[in-house]
DRENZATI-256426 format. One line per 10 residues: number of its first residue (from 1); their letters; for each residue x, y, z of C-alpha. Coordinates in nm, 4 decimals. Layout:
N
NUM	a	X/Y/Z ~ ...;
END
This chain:
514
1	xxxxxxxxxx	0.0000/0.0000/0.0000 ~ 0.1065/0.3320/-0.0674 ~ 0.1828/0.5898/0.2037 ~ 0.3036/0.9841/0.1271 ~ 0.3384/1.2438/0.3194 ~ 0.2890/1.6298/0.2191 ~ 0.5137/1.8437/0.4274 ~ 0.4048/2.2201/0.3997 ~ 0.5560/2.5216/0.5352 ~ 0.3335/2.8243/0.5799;
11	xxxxxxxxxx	0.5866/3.0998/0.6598 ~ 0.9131/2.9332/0.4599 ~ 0.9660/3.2304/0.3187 ~ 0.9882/3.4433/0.6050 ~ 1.2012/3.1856/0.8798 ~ 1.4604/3.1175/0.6190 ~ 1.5363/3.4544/0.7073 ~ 1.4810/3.5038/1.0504 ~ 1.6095/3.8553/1.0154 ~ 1.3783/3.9714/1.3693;
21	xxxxxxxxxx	1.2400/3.8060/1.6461 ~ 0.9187/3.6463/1.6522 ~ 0.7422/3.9450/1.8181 ~ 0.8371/4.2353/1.5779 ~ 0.6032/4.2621/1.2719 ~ 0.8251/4.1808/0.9589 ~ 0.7271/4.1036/0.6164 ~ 0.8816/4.0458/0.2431 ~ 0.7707/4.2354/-0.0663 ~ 0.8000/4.2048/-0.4039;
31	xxxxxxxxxx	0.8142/4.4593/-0.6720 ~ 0.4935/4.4077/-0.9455 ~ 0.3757/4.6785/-1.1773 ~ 0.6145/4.9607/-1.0303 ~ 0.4374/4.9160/-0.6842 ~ 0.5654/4.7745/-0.3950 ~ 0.3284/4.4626/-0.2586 ~ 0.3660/4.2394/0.0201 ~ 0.4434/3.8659/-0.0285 ~ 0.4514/3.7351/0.2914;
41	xxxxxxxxxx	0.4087/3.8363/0.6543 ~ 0.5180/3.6828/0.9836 ~ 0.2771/3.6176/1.2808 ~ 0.3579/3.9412/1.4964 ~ 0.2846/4.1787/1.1534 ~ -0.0394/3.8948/1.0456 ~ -0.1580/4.0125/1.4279 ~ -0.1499/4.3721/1.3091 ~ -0.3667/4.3431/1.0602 ~ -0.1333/4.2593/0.7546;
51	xxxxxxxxxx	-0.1431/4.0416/0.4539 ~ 0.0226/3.9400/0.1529 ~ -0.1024/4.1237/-0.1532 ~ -0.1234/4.5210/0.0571 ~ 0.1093/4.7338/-0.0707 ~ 0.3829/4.8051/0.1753 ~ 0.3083/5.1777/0.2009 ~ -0.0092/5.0805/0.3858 ~ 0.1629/4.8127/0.5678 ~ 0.3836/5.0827/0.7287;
61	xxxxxxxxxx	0.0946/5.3060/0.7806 ~ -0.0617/5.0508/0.9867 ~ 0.2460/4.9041/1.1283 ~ 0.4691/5.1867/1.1726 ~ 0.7452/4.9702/1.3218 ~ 0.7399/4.7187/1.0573 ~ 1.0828/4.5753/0.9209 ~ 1.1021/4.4782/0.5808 ~ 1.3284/4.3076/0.3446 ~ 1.2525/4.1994/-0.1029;
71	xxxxxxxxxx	1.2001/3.8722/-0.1556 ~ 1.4256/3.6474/-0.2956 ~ 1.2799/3.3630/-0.4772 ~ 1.5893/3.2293/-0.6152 ~ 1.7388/3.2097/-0.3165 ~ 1.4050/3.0786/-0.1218 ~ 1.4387/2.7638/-0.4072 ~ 1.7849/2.6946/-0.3289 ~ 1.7245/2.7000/0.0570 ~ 1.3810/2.4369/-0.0210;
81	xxxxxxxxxx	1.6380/2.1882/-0.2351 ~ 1.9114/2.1625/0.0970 ~ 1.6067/2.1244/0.3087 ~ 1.4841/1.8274/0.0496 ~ 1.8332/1.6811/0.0369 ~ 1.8020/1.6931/0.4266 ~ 1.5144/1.4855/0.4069 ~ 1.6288/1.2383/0.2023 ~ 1.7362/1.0751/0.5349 ~ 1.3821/0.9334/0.5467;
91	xxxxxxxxxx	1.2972/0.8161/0.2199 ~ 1.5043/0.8381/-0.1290 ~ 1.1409/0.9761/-0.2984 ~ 1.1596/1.3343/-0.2444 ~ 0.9825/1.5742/-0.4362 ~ 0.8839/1.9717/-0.4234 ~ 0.5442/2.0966/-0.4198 ~ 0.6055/2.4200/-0.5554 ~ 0.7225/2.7373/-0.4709 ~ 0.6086/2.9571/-0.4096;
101	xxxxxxxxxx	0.2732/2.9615/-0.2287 ~ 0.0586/3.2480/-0.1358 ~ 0.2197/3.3685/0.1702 ~ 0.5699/3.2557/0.1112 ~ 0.4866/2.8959/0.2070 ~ 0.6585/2.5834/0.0446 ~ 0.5987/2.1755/0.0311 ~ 0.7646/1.8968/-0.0142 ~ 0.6298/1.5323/-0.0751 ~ 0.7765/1.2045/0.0543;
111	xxxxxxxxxx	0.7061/0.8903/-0.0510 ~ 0.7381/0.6696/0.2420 ~ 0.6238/0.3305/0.0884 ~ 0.8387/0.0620/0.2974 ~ 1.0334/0.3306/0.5174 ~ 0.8017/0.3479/0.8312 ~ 0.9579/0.0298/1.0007 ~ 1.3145/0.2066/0.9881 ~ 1.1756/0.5051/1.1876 ~ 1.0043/0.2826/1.4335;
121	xxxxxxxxxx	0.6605/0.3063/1.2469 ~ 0.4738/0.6138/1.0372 ~ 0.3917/0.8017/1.3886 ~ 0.7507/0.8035/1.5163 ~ 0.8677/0.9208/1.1102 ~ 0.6069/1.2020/1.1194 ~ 0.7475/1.3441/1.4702 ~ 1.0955/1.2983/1.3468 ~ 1.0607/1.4746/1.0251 ~ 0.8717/1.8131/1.2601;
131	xxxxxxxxxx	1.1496/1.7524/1.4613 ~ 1.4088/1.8154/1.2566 ~ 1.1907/2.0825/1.0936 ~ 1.2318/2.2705/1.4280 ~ 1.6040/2.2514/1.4595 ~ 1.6427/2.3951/1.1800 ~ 1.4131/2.7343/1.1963 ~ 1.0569/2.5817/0.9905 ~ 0.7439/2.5417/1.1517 ~ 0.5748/2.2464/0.9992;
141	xxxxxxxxxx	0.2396/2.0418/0.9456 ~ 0.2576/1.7375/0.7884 ~ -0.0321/1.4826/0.6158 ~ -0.0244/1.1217/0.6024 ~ -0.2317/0.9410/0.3940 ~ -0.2811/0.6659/0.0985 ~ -0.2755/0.9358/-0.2028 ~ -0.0889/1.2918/-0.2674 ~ -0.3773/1.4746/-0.2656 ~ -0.5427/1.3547/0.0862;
151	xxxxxxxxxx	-0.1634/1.4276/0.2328 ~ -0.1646/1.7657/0.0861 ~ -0.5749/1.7961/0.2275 ~ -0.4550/1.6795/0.5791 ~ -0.1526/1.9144/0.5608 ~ -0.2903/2.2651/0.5476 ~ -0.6862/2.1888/0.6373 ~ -0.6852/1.8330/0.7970 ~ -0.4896/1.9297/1.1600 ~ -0.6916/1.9209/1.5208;
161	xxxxxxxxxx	-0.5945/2.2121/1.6961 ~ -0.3091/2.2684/1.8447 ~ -0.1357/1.9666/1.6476 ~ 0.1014/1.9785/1.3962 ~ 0.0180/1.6321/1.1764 ~ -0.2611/1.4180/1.0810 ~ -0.2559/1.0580/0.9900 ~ -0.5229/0.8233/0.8619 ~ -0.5081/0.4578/0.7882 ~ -0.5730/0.3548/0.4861;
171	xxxxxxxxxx	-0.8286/0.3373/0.2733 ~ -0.9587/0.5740/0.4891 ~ -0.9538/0.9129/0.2585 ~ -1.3840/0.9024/0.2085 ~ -1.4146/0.9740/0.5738 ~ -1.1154/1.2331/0.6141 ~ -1.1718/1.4361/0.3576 ~ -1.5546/1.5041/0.3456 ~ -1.5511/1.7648/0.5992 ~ -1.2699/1.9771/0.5323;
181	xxxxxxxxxx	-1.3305/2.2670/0.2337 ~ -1.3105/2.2528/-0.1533 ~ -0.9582/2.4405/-0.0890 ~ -0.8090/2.1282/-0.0032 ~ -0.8534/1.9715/-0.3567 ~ -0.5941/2.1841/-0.4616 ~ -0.8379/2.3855/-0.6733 ~ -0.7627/2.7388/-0.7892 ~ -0.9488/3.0259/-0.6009 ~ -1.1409/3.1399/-0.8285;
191	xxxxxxxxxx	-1.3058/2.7527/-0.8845 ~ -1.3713/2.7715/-0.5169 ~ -1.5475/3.1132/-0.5546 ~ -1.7699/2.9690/-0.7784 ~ -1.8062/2.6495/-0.6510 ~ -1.9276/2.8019/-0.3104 ~ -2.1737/2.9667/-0.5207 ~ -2.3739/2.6697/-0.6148 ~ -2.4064/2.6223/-0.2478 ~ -2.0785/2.3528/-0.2639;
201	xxxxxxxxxx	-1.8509/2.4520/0.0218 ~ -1.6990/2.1212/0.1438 ~ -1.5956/1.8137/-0.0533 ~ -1.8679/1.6093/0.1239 ~ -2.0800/1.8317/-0.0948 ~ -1.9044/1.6508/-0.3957 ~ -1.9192/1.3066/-0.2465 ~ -2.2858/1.3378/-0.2246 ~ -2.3446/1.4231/-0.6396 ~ -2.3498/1.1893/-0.8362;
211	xxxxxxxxxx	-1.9953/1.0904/-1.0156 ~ -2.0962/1.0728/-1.3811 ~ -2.2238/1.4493/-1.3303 ~ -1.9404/1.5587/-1.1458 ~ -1.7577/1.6492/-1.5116 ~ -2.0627/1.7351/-1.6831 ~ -2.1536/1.9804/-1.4315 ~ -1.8750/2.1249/-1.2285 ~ -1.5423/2.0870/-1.5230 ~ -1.3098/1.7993/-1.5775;
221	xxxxxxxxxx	-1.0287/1.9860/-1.3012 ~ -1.2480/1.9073/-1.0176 ~ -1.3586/1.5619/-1.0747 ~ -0.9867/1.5173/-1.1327 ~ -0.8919/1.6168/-0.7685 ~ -1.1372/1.4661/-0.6543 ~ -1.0712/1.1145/-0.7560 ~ -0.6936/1.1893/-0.7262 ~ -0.7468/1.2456/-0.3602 ~ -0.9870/0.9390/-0.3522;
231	xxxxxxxxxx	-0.6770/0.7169/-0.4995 ~ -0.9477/0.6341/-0.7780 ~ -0.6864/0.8181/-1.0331 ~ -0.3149/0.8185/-1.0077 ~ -0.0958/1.0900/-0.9487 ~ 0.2990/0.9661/-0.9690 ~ 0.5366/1.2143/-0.7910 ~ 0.8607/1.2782/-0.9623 ~ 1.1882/1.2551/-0.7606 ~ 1.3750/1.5119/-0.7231;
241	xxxxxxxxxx	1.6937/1.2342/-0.7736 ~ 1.5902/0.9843/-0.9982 ~ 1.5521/0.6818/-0.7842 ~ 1.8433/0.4059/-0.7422 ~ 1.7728/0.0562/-0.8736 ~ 1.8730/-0.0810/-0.5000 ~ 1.9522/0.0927/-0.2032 ~ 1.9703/-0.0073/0.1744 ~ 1.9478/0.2355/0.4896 ~ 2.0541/0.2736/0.8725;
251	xxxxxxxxxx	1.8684/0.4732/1.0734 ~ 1.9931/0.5405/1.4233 ~ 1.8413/0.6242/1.7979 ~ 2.1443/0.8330/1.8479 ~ 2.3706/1.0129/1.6343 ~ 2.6785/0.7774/1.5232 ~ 3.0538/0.9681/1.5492 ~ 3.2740/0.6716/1.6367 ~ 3.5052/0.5915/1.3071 ~ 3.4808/0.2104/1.4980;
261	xxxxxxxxxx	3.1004/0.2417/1.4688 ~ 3.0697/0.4452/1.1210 ~ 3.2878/0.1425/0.9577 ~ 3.0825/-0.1567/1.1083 ~ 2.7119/0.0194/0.9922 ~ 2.9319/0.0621/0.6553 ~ 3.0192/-0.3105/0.5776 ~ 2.6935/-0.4296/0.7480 ~ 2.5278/-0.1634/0.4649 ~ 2.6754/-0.3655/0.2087;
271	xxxxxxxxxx	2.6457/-0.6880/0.3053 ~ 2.2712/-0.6147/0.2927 ~ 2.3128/-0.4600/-0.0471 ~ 2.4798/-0.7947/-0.2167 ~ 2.2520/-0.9827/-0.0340 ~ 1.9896/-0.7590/-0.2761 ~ 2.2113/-0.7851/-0.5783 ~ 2.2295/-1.1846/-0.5598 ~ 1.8180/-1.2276/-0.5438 ~ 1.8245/-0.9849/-0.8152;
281	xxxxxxxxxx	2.1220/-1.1565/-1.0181 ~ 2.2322/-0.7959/-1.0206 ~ 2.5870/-0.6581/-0.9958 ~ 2.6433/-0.3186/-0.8558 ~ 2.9289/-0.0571/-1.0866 ~ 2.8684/0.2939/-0.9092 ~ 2.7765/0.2678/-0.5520 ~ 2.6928/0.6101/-0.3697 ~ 2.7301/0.6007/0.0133 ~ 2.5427/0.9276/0.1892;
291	xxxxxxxxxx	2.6037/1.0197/0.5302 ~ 2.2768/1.2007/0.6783 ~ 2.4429/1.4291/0.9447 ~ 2.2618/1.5253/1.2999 ~ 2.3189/1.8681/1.2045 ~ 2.1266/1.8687/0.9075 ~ 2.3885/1.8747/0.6273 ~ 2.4873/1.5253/0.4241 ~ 2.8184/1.4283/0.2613 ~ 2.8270/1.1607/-0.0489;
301	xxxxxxxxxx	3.0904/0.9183/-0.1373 ~ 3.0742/0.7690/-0.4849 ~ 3.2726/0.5025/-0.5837 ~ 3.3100/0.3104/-0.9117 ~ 3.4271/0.0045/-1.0238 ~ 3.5583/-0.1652/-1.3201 ~ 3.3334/-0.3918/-1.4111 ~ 2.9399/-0.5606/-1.2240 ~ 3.0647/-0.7214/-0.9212 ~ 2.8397/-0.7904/-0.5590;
311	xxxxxxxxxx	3.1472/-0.9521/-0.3716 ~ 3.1301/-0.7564/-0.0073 ~ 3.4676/-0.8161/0.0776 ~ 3.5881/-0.6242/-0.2402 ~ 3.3527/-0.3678/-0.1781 ~ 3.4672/-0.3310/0.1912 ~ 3.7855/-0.2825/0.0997 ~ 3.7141/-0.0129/-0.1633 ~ 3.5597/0.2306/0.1139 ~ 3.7883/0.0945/0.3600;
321	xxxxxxxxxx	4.0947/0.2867/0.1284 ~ 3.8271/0.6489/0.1525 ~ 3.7171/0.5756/0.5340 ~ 3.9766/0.9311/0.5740 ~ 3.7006/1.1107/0.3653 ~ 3.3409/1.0342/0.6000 ~ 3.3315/1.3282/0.8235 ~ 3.0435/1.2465/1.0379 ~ 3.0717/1.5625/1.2094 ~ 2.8743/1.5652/1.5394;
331	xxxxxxxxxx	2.7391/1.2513/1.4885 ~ 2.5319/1.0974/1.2112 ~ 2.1155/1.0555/1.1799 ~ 2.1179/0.7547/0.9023 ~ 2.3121/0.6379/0.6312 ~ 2.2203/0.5262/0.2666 ~ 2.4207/0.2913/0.0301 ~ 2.2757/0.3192/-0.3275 ~ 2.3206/0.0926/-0.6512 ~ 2.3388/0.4035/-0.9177;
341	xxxxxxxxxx	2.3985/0.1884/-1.1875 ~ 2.3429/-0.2294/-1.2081 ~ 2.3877/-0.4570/-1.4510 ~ 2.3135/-0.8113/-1.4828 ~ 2.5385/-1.0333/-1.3499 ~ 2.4990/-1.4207/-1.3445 ~ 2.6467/-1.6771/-1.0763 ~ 3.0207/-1.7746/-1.1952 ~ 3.0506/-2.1905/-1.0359 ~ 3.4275/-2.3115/-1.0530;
351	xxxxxxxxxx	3.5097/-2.6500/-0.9560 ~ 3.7948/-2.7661/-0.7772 ~ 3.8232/-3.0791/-0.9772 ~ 3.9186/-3.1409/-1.2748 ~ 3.6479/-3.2528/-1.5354 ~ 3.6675/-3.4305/-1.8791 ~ 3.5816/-3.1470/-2.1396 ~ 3.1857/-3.0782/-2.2372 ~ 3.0869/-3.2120/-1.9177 ~ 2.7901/-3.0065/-1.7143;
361	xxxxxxxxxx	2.9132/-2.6825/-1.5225 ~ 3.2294/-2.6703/-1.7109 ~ 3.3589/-2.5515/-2.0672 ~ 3.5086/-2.7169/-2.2949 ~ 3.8056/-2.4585/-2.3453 ~ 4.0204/-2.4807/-2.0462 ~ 4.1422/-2.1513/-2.1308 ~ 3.7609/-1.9853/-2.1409 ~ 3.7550/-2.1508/-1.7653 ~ 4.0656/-1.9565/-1.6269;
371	xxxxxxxxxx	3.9526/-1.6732/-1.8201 ~ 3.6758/-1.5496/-1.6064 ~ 3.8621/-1.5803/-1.2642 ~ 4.1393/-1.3637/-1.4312 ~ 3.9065/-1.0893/-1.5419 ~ 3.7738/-1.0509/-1.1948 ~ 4.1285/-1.0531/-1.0111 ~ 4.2429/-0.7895/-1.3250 ~ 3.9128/-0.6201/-1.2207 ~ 3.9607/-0.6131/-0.8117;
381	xxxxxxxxxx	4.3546/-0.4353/-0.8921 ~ 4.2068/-0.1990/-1.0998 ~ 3.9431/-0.0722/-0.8460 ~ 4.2272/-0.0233/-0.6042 ~ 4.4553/0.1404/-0.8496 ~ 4.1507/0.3870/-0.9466 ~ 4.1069/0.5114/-0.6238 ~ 4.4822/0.5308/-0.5197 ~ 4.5735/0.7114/-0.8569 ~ 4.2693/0.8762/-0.9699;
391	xxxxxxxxxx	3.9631/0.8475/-1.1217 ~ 4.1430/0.9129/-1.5174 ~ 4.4591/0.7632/-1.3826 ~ 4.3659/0.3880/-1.5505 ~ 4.3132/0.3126/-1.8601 ~ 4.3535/0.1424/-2.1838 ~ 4.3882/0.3096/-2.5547 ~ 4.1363/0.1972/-2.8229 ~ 4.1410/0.2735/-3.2223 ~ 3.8915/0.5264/-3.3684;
401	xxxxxxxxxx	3.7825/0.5520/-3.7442 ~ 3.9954/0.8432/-3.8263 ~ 4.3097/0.8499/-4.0257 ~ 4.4225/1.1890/-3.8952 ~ 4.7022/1.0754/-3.5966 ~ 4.5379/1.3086/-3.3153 ~ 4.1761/1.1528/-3.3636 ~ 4.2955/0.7840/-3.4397 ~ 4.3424/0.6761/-3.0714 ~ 4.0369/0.6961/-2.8041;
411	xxxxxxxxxx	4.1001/0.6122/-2.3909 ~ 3.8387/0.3962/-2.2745 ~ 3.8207/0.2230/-1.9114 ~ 4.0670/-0.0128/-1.8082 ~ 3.7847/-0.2688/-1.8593 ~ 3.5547/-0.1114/-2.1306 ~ 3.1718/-0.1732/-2.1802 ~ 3.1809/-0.1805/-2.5216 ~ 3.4096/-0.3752/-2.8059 ~ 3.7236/-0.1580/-2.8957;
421	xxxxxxxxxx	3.8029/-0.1885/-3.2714 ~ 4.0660/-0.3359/-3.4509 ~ 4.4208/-0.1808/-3.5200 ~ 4.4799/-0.2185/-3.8625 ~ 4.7946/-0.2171/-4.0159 ~ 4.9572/0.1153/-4.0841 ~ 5.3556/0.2607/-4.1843 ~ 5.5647/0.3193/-3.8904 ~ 5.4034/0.5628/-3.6324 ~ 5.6814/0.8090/-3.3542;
431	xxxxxxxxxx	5.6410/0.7143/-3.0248 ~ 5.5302/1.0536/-2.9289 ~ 5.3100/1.2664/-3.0802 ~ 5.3085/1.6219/-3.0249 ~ 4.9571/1.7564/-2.8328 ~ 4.9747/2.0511/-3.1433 ~ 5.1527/2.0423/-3.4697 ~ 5.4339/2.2738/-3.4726 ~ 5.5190/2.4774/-3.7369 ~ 5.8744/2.4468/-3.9376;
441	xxxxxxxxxx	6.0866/2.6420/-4.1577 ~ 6.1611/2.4721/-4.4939 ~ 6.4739/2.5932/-4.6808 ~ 6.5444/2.3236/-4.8977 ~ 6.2559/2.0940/-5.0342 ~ 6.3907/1.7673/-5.2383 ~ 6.2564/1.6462/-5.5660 ~ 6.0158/1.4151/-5.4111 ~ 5.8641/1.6738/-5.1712 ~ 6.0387/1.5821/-4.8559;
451	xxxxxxxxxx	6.3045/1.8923/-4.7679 ~ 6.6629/1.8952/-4.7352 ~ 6.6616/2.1705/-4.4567 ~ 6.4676/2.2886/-4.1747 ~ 6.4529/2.4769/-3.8791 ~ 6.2257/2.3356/-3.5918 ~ 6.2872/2.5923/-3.2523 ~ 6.5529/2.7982/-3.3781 ~ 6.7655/2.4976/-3.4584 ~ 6.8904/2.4049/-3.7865;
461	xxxxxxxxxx	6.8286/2.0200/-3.9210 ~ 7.0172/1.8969/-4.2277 ~ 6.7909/1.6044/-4.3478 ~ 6.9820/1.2465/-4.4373 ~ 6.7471/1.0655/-4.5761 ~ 6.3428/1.0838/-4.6218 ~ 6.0759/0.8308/-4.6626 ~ 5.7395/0.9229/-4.7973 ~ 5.5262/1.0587/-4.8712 ~ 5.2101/0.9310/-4.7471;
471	xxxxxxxxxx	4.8900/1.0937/-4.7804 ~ 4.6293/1.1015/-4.5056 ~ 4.2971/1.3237/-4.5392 ~ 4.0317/1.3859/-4.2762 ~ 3.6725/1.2367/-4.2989 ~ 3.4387/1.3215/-4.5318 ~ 3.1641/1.3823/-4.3482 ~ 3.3224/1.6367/-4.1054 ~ 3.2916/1.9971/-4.1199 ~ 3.4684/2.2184/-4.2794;
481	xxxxxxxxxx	3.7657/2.1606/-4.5425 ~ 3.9045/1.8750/-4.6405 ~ 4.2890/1.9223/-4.6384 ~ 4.5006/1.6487/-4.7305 ~ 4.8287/1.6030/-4.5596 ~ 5.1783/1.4775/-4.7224 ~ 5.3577/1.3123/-4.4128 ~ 5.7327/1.2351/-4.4061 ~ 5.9578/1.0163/-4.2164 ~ 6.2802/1.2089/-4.2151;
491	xxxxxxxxxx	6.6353/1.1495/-4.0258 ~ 6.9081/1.4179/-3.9658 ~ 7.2818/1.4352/-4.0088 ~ 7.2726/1.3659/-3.5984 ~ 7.0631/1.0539/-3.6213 ~ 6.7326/1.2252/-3.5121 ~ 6.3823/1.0918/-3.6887 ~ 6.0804/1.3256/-3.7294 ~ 5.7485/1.3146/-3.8182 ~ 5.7294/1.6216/-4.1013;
501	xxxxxxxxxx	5.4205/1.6762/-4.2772 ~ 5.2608/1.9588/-4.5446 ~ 4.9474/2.0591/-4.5742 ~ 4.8500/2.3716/-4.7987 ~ 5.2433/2.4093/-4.8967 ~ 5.3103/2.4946/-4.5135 ~ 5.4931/2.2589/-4.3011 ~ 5.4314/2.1122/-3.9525 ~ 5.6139/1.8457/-3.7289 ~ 5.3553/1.6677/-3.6160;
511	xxxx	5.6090/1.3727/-3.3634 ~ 5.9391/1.2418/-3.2736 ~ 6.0896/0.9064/-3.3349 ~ 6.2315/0.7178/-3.0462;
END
């Protein structure tokens, strides 16, 4: 069964600034039409007779001691993201619900399906997440409930009195919903306006018509919300973080600082994670490891590895080698392990014994059967090279369909994904090639083409002897012209070799021979 909770913020707005105290009227306004209006108002100026939408001249005739700041909406997004990434801690399915909303309010959605039992049931997870709310400056009200649109009802018009949350079991949205107002539907005003002028002011009022003259009568948008709310209709939410194909958690009583501690809930993560892989004959290549401080902040660890693997030991050792990194700061909330990207990954069966070729469980090549334990030992050492060295430390070069020299060679992984082509037979090639052709001086060119003289970096090269030329154009298909280039092997009177070639009767050295 699906549970999600709508998390709303009334004053977001105006706490993510806390530029007064509670008491003194203060209020953010926004510049429309070349007048000044306000956009949202704390309690102490709401008290005083204020709103959103007066322009702030009035506002300070009425409130002479009114502070005032603009608003930022920019910045009021960015502050609504950290406090989503915050709240990641509970469930991976984080989304917004929009900013902003009249009265610089803000919402987010969580999708708890499956996450109550790590919180110590959906009760315990709803005062955690006001909890934390509180530490960190935002007053709260959350809804729990089967669909997004009863959460969202039960958030801003579902509360008792003096509470701060409202959960109802499930199935139970009929009941819940029919007295609280058509607001709740998440209808625009002026729908509600009119709606309240047909006599319809709550949505028990709805539940009583009859459904097939909902949408004849009252528009398609409200039978929509309605049945939304209902769970009759779906409504997906969209992560904010596209969700991982596996992921574990760790949620703790009290916040975890001990490196001892930090490293045991580590492995014990991803045990549990391989343990996931195997059922799903699944092998993990980028892990992501997120540390859900107490504080309110998060650091993430990615790793990578060379090829699908779900052997714990291996993977133990990989964050073993960045344990340095976790800062856990004053102590840690929860952590995550994530599978960012799987593949499939089949069980490999050796045997011991030696077996008469083409019989069951082993091949008939003895070489194809030592050829997938290699792999995986290549694949373990180059994991542990990538993170001593360097993510772009370990590689392998591949050929590319180009016959210019600077686009014939492409680095791929260590272990690539994909087939590298086939080096096909070419002249002699210098061992280094220059990052940029460099221009030369020609004094002398020979019959053939190839010169007699030149001067590479103010030094003067008599030229021996010359092979070439040989011809080497750039693809057709590529923009721009099509230059062919005459490339020479050439040796000088000191035993040097070069790499000379001319394109457009100017001359480059292009690389150096041993």
């Amino acid at each position: 069964m699906r549970r999600v909770i709508s998390l709303w913020l009334p004053r977001f707005a105006i706490e993510r600034r806390r530029a007064s105290p509670e008491s003194a009227p203060f209020a953010l306004f926004q510049r429309e039409g070349g007048r000044e209006l306000l956009f949202a108002v704390n309690a102490a100026a709401e008290a005083g007779g204020l709103l959103p939408g007066m322009t702030l001249s009035q506002a300070r005739a009425l409130c002479p001691t009114l502070g005032s700041e603009e608003a930022a909406p920019q910045q009021d997004k960015a502050a609504l993201a950290r406090l989503a990434d915050w709240a990641e801690r509970f469930t991976p399915w984080v989304a917004l619900d929009g900013l902003p909303e009249p009265g610089g309010g803000a919402g987010l959605w969580l999708d708890i399906t499956g996450c109550a039992h790590l919180f110590g049931g959906e009760e315990a997870l709803l005062r955690a997440l006001l909890a934390g709310c509180r530490q960190q400056g935002y007053a709260g009200r959350a809804g729990l409930a089967d669909t997004p649109g009863a959460a969202w009802a039960l958030a801003r018009h579902g509360c008792e009195p003096g509470s701060n949350r409202r959960r109802i079991e499930a199935g139970a949205q009929r009941e819940a919903l029919a007295p609280l107002p058509l607001a709740a539907l998440r209808l625009p005003a002026g729908k509600v306006e009119l709606l309240a002028r047909l006599g319809l002011l709550r949505i028990g009022d709805l539940l009583a018509l009859p459904p097939a003259s909902l949408t004849t009568r009252l528009g398609p948008e409200v039978a929509a919300r309605l049945r939304q709310a209902l769970g009759e209709k779906g409504e997906p939410l969209s992560p904010r973080r596209p969700a991982p194909p596996q992921e574990v958690r760790l949620a703790f009583g009290e916040p975890l600082a001990a490196a001892e501690d930090l490293a045991r809930a580590v492995d014990c993560l991803i045990g549990r994670l391989c343990c996931r892989l195997e059922t799903a004959g699944q092998g993990v290549r980028h892990l992501r490891l997120t540390l859900f401080r107490a504080e309110g902040s998060r650091q993430e660890l990615e790793l990578a590895t060379s090829r699908a693997t779900r052997e714990p030991a291996h993977l133990a050792r990989l964050f073993a080698q960045q344990r340095e990194r976790l800062q856990p700061g004053f102590g840690l909330d929860a952590l995550a392990l994530a599978a960012c990207v799987v593949e499939s990954l089949s069980a490999l069966q050796m045997s011991l014994v030696a077996e008469p070729s083409g019989q069951a469980g082993r091949p008939a090549d003895p070489a194809a059967a030592a050829s997938e334990p290699d792999a995986a030992a290549l694949a373990l050492l180059i994991d542990r090279l990538t993170l001593r060295l360097g993510a772009g430390a370990v590689g392998c070069q591949a050929p590319r369909q180009s016959h210019l020299p600077e686009r014939a060679v492409t680095r791929l992984p260590a272990l690539p994904t994909r087939r590298a082509g086939q080096w096909c037979p070419a002249p002699p090639r210098p061992l280094r090639l220059l990052a940029r052709p460099e221009p030369v001086e020609v004094l002398a060119p020979m019959a053939e083409g190839a010169p007699t003289r030149f001067r590479w970096r103010r030094r003067l090269h008599r030229v021996t002897h010359a092979e070439g030329p040989e011809r080497l154009s750039a693809e057709w298909w590529r923009d721009g012209p099509i230059d062919s280039r005459d490339y020479f092997r050439i040796e000088d009177q000191d035993g040097r070799r070069f790499w000379l070639y001319c394109q457009a009767e100017r001359w480059f050295l292009h690389g150096l021979f041993g």
